[in-house]
C-alpha positions in Angstrom: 136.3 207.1 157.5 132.6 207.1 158.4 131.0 204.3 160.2 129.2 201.8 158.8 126.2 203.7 161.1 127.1 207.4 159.1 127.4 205.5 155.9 123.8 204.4 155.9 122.5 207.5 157.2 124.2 209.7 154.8 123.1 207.5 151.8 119.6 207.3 153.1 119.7 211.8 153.2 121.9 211.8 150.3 119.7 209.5 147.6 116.8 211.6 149.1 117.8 215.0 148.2 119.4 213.4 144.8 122.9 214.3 145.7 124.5 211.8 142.9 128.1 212.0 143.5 127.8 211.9 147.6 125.9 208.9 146.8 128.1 207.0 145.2 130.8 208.6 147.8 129.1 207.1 150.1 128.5 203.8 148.0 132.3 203.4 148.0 132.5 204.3 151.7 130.5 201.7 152.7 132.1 198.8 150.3 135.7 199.7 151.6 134.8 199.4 155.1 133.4 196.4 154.4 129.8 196.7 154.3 127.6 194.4 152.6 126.0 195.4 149.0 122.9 194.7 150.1 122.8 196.4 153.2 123.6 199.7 151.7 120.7 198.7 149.1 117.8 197.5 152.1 119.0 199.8 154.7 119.3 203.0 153.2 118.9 203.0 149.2 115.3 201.4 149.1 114.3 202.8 152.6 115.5 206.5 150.9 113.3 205.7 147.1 110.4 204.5 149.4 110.1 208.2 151.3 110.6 209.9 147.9 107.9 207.7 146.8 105.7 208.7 150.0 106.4 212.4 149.6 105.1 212.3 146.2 102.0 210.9 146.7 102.0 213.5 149.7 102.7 216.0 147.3 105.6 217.3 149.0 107.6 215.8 146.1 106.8 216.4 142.2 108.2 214.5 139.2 111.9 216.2 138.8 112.3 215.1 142.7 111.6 212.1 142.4 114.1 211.8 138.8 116.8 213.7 141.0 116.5 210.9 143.5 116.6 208.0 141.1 119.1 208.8 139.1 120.9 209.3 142.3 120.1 205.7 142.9 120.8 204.7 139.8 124.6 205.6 139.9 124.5 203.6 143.3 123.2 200.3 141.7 125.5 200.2 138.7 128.3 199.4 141.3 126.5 197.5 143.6 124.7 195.7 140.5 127.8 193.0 139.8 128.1 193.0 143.6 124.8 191.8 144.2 124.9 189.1 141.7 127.8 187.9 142.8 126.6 187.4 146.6 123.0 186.1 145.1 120.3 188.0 146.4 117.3 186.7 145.2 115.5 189.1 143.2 111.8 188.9 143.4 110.8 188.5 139.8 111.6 189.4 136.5 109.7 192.3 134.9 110.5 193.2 130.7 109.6 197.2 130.0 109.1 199.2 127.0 107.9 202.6 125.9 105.1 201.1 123.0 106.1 201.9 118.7 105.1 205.6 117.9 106.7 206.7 121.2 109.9 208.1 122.3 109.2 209.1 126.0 111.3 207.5 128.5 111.7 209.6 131.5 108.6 207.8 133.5 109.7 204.4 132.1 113.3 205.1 133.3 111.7 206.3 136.7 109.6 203.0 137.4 112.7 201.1 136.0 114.8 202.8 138.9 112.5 202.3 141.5 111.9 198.4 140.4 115.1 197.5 140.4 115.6 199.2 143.7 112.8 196.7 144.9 114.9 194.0 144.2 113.4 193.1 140.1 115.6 192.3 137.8 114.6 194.9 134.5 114.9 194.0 131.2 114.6 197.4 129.2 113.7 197.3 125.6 114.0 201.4 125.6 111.6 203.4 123.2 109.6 203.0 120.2 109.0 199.1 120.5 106.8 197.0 118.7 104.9 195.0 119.2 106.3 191.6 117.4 110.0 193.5 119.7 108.1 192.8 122.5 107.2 189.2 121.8 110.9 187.9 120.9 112.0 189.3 123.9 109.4 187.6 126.1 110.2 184.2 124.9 113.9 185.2 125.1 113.8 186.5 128.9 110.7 184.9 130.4 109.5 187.4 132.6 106.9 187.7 135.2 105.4 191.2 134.6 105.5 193.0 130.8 104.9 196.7 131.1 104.2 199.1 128.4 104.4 202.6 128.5 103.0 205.0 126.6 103.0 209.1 127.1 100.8 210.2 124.1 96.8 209.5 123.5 98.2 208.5 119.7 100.3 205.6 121.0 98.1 204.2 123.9 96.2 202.1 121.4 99.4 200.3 121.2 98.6 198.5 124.2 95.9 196.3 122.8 98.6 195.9 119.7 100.4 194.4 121.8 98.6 191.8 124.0 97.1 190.9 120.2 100.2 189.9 119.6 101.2 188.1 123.0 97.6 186.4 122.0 98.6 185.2 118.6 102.0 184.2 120.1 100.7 182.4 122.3 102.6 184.4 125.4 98.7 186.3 127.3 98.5 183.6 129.4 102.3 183.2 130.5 102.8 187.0 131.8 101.7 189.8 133.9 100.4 192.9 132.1 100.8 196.1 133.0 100.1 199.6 131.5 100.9 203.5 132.4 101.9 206.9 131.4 100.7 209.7 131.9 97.4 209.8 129.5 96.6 206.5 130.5 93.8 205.3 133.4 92.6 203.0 135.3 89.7 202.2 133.0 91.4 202.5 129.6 93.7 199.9 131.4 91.2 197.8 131.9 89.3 198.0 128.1 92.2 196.9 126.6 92.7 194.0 128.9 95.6 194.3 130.7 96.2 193.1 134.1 97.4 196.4 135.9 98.2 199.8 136.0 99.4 202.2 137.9 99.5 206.3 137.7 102.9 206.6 139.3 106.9 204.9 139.9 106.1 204.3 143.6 102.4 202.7 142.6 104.3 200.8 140.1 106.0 198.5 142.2 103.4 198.0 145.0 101.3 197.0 141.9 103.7 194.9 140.4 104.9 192.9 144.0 100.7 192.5 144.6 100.3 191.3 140.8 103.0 188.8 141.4 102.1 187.1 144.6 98.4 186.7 143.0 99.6 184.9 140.4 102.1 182.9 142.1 99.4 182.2 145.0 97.0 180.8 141.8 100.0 178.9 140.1 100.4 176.8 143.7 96.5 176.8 144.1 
């Protein structure tokens, strides 16, 4: 049996290189020696996504990297998921994502999903081709903090303004966060269409998202 020291280090090298079954090897380890699901998840899992996320922007790392590493991760957290509801860790907001209607890419979307969850969000994924009215009923179902909608084609990134039309008319714009990406998208298209953030990449994603969320809290208590 590893200790509870080899456990975290071999998760950390394991989830970094994308070795999926050693991680959840090592994700079992760790749980039958009586580790705590969240310190496999704050001491080596996030830690691990975190570097990926730093050698990208580096460009040590490219995209299929970085999908190696998360899904990876992503085979960790569907045990340690039920495990880390049932001790309560607090997750740090609520954040409802979508690929927008005309649109079937998900591999970026599943990406930033990974990585958000690993930053302790709970994710509410509406998956591919969603529209806009899709959106709406699922924002008054789950509440969220953050709506992001993602888009990998020119054709579909007018869907964006589609959809906060429709959060508008719903009456929802002023309730949530707003934030776009894929690849076509930028900064300033972003910003003509009115939403409240973007960001090019996973690991920009949830710095974004955590800095979006603490502005907005900080002006609900102002």
């Amino acid at each position: 049996m590893s200790t509870p020291d080899e456990v975290l280090k071999g998760l950390y090298d394991e989830t970094l290189v994308g070795n999926a079954p050693r991680v959840l090897e090592l994700t079992e380890e760790g749980l039958a020696i009586g580790m705590e699901p969240q310190t496999l998840l704050f001491d080596a899992l996030i830690p691990s996504l975190e570097e990926v996320g730093a050698r990208f922007e580096r460009g040590d790392f490219f995209v299929p990297e970085m999908l190696i590493a998360g899904k990876a991760m992503a085979g960790a957290m569907e045990r340690l998921r039920p495990l880390l509801a049932e001790t309560g860790v607090e997750t740090i907001g609520k954040f409802l994502m979508g690929t927008v209607k005309g649109d079937v890419h998900d591999i970026g979307k599943n990406l930033v999903n990974i990585m958000l969850e690993g930053a302790g969000f709970e994710v509410i994924d509406l998956g591919v081709q969603v529209a806009p009215e899709k959106f709406v009923s699922a924002i008054e179902e789950h509440t969220p903090d953050i709506v992001g909608f993602s888009a990998f084609l020119t054709t579909t990134m007018p869907m964006f303004k589609a959809n906060i039309n429709a959060l508008e008319k719903a009456g929802l714009r002023e309730k949530v966060v707003v934030m776009v990406g894929g690849a076509p998208v930028t900064q300033e298209y972003a910003d003509a269409v009115g939403a409240d953030g973007y960001a090019a990449d996973a690991s920009a994603t949830v710095k974004k998202a955590k800095d979006l969320l603490q502005q907005r809290r900080a002006k609900v208590l102002a």
